[in-house]
N, C-alpha and C positions, 0 to 999 in steps of 0.2 A: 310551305310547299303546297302549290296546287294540282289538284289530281287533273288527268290529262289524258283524253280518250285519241289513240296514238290509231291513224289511218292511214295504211298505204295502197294507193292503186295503182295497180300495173299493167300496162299498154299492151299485153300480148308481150311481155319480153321470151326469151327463147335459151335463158338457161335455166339454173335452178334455183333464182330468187324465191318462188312461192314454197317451196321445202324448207329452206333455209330459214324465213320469216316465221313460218308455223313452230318450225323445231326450238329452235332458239329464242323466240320471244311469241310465245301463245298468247300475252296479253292485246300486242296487235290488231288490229280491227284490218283483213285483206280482203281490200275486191280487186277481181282480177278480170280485167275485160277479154273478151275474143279476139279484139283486132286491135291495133292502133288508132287509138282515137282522135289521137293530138291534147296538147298539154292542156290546151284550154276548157276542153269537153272533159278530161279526167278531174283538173281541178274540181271544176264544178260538181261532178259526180262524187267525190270526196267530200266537199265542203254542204254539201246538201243530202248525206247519208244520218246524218246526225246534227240532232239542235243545240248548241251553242252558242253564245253570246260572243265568242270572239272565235276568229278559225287562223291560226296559224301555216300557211303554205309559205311549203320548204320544196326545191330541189333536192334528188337523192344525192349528189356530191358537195354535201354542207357537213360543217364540222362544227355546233353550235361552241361558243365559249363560255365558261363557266356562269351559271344563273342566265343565261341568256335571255328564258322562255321565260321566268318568272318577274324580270327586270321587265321586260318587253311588254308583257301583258299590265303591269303595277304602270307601267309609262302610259300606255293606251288607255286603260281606263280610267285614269287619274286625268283625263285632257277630253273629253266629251266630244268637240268639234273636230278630232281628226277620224277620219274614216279609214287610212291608212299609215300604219307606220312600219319605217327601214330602217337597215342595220349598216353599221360601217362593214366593209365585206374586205378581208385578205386575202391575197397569194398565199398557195402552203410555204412560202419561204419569207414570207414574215409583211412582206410592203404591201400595198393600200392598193385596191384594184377599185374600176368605175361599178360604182354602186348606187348614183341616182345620173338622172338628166332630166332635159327637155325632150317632149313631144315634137315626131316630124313636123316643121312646118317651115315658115319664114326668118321667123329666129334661131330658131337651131340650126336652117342651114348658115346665116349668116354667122351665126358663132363659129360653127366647122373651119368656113372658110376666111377666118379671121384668124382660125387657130387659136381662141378664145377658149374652148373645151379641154382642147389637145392641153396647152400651157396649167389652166386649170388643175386637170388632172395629174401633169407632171408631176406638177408644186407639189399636190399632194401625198403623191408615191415618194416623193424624195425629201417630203420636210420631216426633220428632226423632232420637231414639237406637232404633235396632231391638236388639231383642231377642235374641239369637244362641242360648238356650239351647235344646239339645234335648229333644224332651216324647214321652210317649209319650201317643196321641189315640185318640179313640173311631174314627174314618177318617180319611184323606187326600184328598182334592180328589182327582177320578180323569184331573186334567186332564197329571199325570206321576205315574208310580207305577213304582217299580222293586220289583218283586215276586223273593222267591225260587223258585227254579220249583219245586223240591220240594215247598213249598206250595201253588201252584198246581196241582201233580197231584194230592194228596191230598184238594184243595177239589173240583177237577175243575173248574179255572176259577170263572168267572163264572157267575150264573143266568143262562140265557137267557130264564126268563121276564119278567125286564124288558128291555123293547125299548129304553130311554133314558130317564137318568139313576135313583139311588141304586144305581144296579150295583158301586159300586165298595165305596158305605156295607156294604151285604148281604155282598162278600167280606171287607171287613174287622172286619166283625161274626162272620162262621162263623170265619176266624183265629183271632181270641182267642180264642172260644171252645176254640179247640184249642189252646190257651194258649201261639200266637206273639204275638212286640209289633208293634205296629203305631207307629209313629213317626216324627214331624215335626222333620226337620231346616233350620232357618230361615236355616243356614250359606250354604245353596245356594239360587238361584233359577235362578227362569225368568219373561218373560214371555209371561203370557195373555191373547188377545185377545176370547177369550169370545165367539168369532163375528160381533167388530164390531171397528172400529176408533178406536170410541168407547168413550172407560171409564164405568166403572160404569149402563152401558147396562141396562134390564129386558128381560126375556122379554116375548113376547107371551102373546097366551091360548092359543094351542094349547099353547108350549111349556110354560105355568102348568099347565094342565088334564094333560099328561105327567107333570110334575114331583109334583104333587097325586097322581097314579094311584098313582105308580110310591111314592110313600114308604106309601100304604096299603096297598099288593101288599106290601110289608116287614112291615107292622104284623101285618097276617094274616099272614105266613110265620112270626113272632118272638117276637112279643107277644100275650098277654092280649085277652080283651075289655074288661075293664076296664081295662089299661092304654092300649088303642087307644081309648078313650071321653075318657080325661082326657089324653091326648095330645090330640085332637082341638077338646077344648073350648078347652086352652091355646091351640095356635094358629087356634081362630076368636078370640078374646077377643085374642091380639095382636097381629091381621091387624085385628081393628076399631078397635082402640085405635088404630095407626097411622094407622087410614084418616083417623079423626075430628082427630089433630093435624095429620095433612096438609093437609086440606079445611079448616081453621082457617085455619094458615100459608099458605096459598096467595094466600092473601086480598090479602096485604101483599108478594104477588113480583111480579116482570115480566120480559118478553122470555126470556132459557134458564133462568133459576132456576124460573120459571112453568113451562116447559113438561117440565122434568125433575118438576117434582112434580107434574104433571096424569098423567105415567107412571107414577109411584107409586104414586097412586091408583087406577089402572088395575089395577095388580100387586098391590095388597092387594082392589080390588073383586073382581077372577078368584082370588086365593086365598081368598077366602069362599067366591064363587061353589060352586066345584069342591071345598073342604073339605066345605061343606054336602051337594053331592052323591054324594059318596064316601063319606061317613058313612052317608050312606040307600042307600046300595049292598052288594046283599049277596054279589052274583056276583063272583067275579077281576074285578078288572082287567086289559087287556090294551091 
């Protein structure tokens, strides 16, 4: 068992997490900011409070699985060349949720609108025999990430110009490019509850219209204009395509199958929405 200096920081939240954390677990290391700073300026403010060789960042709605941390850490530093490694991540009702991808660009849209990802991911929520082998991925899910810190200096963290979400895509993007591997290991999980305790729950529009920003703040940091144009069109073309088989399907549901695909809708009508407008946008995003 390795000892484990346990840091949580907190954005300015506004109940009574910081009493709770004291009372209950004094061993805890809490910094607690003034305002919201966004997830990527906290990371960093946690993982740069204290020196260590490896820095494990977790989401607060993570449910680590038995030995997780100990497994995770004996995997990473047994493999020299990875500079980050990921976990297979669950639904709290037991099935396999998207835990790594591709970086916005020309191939990830083409995968989208191929439906190459979607089927991908299917397979894997619904196959009987998981998978066990390890891959090396374009990112990892930033919902656990055991980072090497050496890498993390060299990166200088996260951007903090994204306030939330693809902060973790952007760090495992500049990685490689410094030719560490980035790598998904399926051996180990955790469950995610993805800030609900409902699975396979959607975003709303605000967090749509976030998620929307923050992969075009990458596009412009990474990519091309022409490659950010045909990124763009893939996924409005297979944000419509879906919308149109949903609004089909719908037809023939009732009671929670209906109202899971009227959320659907919802989540492909806001990612048109905010796709459309991002594209006509020519200032940062923020």
């Amino acid at each position: 068992m390795t000892d484990y200096i346990i840091t949580v920081v907190d954005n300015a939240s506004t109940d009574d997490t910081e009493e709770v954390i004291k009372q209950k677990f004094p061993q805890v290391r809490f910094i607690s900011n003034s305002q919201n700073l966004g997830y990527a300026k906290a990371v960093n403010i946690g993982v740069k409070s204290y020196d260590t060789e490896f820095a494990l960042v977790v989401n607060n709605d993570v449910i680590f699985h038995k030995e997780l941390v100990d497994n995770l850490l004996k995997f990473i530093s047994e493999n020299k060349n990875i500079g980050v490694a990921g976990v297979r991540q669950f639904y709290p009702d037991g099935t396999i949720q998207y835990s790594y991808g591709d970086p916005p660009g020309a191939l990830t849209g083409l995968k989208n609108l191929l439906f190459i990802n979607s089927l991908r991911n299917f397979f894997a929520e619904h196959s009987k025999k998981k998978n066990n082998k390890i891959i090396e991925v374009g990112y990892v899910d930033g919902a656990a990430l055991m980072i090497r810190r050496e890498v993390f200096d060299v990166l200088n963290g996260f951007d903090e110009d994204y306030f939330f979400y693809t902060e973790e895509a952007d760090f495992c993007y500049r990685l490689r490019k410094n030719n560490w591997s980035v790598v998904f290991n399926p051996s180990l999980a955790i469950t995610h509850l993805r800030g609900s305790t409902t699975a396979h729950s959607f975003p709303n529009e605000q967090q749509i219209k976030m998620l929307v920003d923050s992969k075009f703040l990458f596009c412009r940091k990474h990519l091309s204009k022409i490659e950010t144009i045909f990124y763009t069109i893939c996924e409005l073309e297979n944000n419509s395509i879906l919308y149109a088989i949903t609004a089909v399907t719908s037809i023939f549901l009732k009671d929670e199958k209906l109202s899971k695909a009227k959320a659907k809708l919802d989540f492909h009508k806001y990612n048109i929405k905010y796709l459309l407008r991002s594209k006509n946008t020519k200032v940062p995003l923020g």
